[in-house]
C-alpha positions in Angstrom: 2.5 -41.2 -6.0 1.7 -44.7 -5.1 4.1 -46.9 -3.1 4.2 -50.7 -3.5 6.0 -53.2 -0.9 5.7 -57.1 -2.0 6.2 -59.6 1.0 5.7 -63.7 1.6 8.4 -64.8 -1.3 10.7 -67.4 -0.1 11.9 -71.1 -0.3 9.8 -74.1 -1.8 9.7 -77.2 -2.8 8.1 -78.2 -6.1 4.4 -78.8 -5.8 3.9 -76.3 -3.1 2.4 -72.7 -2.6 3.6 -69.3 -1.6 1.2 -66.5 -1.0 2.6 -63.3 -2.1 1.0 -60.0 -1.2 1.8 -56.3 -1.9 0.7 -53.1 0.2 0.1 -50.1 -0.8 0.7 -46.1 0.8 0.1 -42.9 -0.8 -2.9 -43.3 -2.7 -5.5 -45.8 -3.1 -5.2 -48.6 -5.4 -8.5 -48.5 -6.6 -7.4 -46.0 -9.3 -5.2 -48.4 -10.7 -5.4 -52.3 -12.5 -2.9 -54.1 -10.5 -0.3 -56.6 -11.8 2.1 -58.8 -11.0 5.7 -59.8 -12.9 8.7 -61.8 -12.2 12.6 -61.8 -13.5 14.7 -64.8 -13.4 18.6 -64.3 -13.6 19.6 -63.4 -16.8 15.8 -62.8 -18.4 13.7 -59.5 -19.3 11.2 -59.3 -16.6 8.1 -60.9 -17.7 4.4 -60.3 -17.3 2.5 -62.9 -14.7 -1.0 -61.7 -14.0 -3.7 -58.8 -13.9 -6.8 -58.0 -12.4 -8.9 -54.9 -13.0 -9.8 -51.7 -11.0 -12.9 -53.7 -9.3 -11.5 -57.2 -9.2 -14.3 -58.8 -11.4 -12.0 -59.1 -14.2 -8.2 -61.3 -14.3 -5.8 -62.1 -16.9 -2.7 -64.4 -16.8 0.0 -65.8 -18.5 -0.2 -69.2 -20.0 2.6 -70.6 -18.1 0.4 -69.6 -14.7 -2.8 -70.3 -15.5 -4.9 -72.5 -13.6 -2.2 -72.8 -11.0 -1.5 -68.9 -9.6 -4.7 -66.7 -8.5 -4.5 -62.8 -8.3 -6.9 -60.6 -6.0 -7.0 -57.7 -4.4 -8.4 -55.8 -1.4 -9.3 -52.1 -2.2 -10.2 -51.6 1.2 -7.2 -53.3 2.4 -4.9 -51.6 -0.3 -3.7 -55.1 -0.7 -3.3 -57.1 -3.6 -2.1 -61.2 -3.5 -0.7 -63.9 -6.0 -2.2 -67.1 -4.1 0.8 -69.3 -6.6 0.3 -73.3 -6.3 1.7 -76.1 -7.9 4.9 -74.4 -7.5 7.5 -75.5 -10.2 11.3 -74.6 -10.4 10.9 -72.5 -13.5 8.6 -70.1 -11.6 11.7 -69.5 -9.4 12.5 -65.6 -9.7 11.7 -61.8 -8.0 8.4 -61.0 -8.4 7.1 -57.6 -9.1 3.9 -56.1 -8.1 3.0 -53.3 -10.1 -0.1 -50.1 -10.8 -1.3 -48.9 -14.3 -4.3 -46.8 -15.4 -4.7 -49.3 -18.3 -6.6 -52.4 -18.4 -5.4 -55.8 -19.6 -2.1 -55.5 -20.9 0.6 -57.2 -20.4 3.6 -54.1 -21.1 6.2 -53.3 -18.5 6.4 -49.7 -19.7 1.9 -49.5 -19.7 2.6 -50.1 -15.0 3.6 -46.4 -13.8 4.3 -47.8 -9.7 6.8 -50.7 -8.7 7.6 -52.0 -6.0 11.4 -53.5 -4.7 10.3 -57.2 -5.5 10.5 -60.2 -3.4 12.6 -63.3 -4.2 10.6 -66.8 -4.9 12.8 -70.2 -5.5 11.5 -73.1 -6.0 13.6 -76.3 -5.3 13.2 -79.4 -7.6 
């Protein structure tokens, strides 16, 4: 079993950054590619980013790319979306997620969630 807890969402303007970051307990995350998704109100949760077992290796959604970052921090048992360039349309709760598989993008591939932290972002 693998517990996930997100922090660092909150209230931003448009054009800023937020640093989210998710924490792991029960087993290492190393096992695992890591990812992150989000759900606005009234949406199907959607995929944001990936990054493999080792970290060399990142994917992302076109609508974050170039402006959110994913890493991670075996030793830490950490893993962070550095998000910049903050619009209103990223406003949602983001998701940090575990799955055995590597790069994909399918809510049902992550086996671990965690509770999700709320991001808005004020125009």
């Amino acid at each position: 079993q693998v517990q996930l807890a997100e922090s660092g969402g909150g209230l931003v303007q448009a054009g800023g950054s937020l640093r989210l970051s998710c924490a792991a307990s029960g087993r290492t995350l190393s096992s695992y590619a890591m990812g992150w998704f989000r759900q606005a109100p009234g949406k199907e949760r959607e995929f944001v980013a990936a990054i493999s077992w080792s970290g060399s290796s990142t994917y992302y959604a076109d609508s974050v790319k170039g402006r959110f970052a994913i890493s991670r921090d075996n030793a830490e048992n950490t893993v962070s979306l550095q998000m910049n360039s903050l619009k209103p349309e990223d406003t949602a709760v983001y998701y940090c997620a575990a799955t055995p598989r590597w790069r994909t993008a399918v809510t049902g591939a992550y086996e671990y969630w965690g509770q999700g932290t709320q991001v808005t972002v004020s125009s």
